[in-house]
N, C-alpha and C positions, 0 to 999 in steps of 0.2 A: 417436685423439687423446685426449689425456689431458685430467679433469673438473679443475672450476676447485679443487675441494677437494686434488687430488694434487699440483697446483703449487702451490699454499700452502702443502701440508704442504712439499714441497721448497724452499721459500721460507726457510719459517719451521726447519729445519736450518742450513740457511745461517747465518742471523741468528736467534736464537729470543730470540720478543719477551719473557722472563722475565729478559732481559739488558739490556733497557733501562731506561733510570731513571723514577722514579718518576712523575715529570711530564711523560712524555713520553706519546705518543699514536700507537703503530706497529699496525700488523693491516692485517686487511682492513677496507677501510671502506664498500665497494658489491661487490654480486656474489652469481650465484647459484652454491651451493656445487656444485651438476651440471651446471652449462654446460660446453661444450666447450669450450677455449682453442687455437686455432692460431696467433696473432702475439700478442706482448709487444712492450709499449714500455716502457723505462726514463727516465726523465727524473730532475730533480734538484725541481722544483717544480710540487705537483699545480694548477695554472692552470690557465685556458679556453685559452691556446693550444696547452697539449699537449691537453687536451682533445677539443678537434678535431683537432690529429693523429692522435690515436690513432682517431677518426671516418675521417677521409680515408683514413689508412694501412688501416684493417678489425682494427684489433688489439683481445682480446677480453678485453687487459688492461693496465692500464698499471701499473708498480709506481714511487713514487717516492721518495726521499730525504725527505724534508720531508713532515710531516703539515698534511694537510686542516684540520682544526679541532684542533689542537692544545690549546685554551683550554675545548673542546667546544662546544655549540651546543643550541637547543630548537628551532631549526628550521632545514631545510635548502628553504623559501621560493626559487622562481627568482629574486625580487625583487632579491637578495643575489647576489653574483659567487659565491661560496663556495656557495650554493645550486644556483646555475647549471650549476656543475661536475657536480653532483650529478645535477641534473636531465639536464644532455647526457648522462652515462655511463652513466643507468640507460635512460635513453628509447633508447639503441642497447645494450644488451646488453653494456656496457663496463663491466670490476671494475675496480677500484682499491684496491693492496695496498701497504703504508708499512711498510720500514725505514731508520729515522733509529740515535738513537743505539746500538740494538743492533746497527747495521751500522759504527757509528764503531769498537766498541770488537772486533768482529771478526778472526778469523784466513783470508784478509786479511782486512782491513776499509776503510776510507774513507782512514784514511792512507796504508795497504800503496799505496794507486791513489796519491795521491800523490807518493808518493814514487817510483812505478814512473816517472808524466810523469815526474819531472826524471831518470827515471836515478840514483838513488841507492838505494845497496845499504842494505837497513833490516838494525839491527843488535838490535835489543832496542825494546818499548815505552815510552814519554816518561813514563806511569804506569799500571805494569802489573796484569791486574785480578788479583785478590789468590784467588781464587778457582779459577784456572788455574794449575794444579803445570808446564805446559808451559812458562810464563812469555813466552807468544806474544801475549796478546790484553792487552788495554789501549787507554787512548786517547794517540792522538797516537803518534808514532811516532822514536826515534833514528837517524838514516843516518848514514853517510861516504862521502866522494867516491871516486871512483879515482883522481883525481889534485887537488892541493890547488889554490883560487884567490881570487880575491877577490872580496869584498863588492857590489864592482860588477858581476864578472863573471859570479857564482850569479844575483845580481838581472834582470839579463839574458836568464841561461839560463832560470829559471823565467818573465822574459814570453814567449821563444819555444817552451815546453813547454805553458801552457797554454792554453783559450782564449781568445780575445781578450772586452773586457771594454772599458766606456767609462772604467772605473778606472784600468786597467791594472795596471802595480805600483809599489807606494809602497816607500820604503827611506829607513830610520835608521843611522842608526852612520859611522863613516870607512867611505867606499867600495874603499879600498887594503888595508882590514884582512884580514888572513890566515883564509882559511877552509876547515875540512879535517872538522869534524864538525857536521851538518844536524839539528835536529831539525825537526818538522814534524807539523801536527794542521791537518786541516778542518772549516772551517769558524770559526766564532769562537773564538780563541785566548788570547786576554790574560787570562783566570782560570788559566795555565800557567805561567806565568813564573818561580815557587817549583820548578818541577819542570824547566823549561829550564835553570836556571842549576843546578841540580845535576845534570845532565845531560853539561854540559861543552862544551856544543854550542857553536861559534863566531858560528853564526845560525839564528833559527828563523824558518820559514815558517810563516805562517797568514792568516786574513784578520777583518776587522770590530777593527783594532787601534783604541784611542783615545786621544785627548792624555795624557790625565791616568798613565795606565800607563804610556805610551811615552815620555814625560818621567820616569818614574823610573826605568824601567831605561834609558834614555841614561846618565841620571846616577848612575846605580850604578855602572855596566863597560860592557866591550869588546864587550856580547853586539850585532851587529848581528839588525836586525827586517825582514822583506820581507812585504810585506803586500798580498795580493793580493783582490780581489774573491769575496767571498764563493762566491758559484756556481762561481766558475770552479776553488777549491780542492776544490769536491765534485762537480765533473762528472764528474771520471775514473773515478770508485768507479761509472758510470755501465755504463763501456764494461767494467768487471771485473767486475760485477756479472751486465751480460750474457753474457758469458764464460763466467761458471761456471751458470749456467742452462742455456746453450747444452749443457756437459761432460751436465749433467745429464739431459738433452734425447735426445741421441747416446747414453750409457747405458741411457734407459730406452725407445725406440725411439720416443720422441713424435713428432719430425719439428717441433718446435716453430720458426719463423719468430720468429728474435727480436728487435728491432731496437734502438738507442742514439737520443733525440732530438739532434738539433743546432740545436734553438732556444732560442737565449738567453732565459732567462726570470731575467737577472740584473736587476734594478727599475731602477737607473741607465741611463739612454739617451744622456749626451755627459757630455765632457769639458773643460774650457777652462784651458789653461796659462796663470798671471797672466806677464803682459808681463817683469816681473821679482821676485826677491827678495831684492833688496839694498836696504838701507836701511830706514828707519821705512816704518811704514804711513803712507798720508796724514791 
């Protein structure tokens, strides 16, 4: 079985954290560098329910999307939920290892997965990192369909691609409108939109969209917006993520047991469709 330092270092190839932004907060963040690892959980948010998953499950590491203390911290107190975490994963011998945005801007990376759920063939990066002569890695991602449809009809396909979500998916623009090239970036999107529309894309997917952006590109053009639940745009970079750990696993003869969480840890818990929207508010 391989030490918890050679999966890191295999980790950190994958995604190598001198690729993510400045503000971000990706590594290991609990773990001893000689433990043995035999099961990995993937997840998208380091919470107390993966937490205990990865307890219950016996895995001797969890890796997630999203950093622990992003903001950082002076103490990691049980007192504190974010402590707690801390405390459960060290008290059972469980590390905890975060690629966020070095994994968004990845070859693949976060989008490649999304754009894999809907089926769409990525064609070039939405804004490519400038640093990469291969012209593959960047964030957010440009598809095209195999065959062309509508605004309705993508919106659709992408609720039945991804997880379900008490959101679900939100859509702007005419639902009849013709769609034949996808852009797409996870996670929070609407700082893209300069890069969307020169992109040519007929609609872009992402999620965490808000009024004030999405009222001006209504009112610019034809670009329709699908707007999905934050988690659920970056669960899939979940199951790809484990995949290629898995490749790497079978390469180097670990026998590593890898698993994908499937508990929503999107914050939202219900939905309630208003009776109607025609007419003034009351």
């Amino acid at each position: 079985m391989p030490r918890l330092s050679e999966v890191i270092a295999a980790l950190d190839a994958l995604w190598p954290p001198e690729r993510a932004e400045g503000w971000d907060a990706v590594g290991t963040v609990c773990g001893d560098p000689e433990a043995e690892v035999h099961r990995v959980l993937f997840a998208v948010d380091p919470v107390q329910e993966i937490a205990d998953e990865a307890l219950k499950l016996g895995a001797d590491l969890v890796v997630t999307h999203h950093p622990l203390y992003l903001r950082g911290t002076t103490t990691v107190a049980a007192g504190h939920f974010k402590g707690r975490v801390v405390h459960t994963l060290i008290k059972h011998d469980i590390a905890l290892h975060v690629a966020h945005t070095n994994a968004d801007t990845a070859d693949p990376g976060v989008s490649d997965a999304l754009a894999g759920a809907l089926d769409l063939r990525v064609v070039r990066p939405l804004v490519p990192d400038p640093s990469d002569p291969s012209g593959r890695r960047g964030l957010g991602r440009v598809c095209e369909l195999d065959h062309p449809t509508t605004l309705r009809d993508f919106a659709a396909r992408a609720a039945a691609a991804l997880p379900a979500t008490a959101q679900g998916i939100r859509v702007a623009g005419d639902p009849e409108a013709p769609v034949r090239t996808v852009a797409v970036s996870g996670g929070s999107g609407d700082s893209l939109f300069d890069a969307v529309r020169a992109s040519g894309a007929d609609v872009f997917l992402t999620a965490d969209l808000r009024h004030h952006p999405v009222s001006e590109v209504v009112q610019h053009g034809p670009l329709g917006l699908v707007d999905a639940a934050h988690w659920a745009t970056e669960w899939p970079w979940c199951e790809q993520a484990a995949a290629q750990l898995g490749e790497i696993s079978d390469r180097h003869g670990w026998d590593l047991r890898v698993h994908v969480s499937k508990t929503v840890t999107d914050p939202w818990s219900a939905h309630h469709t208003s009776p109607s929207i025609d007419g003034a508010p009351n």
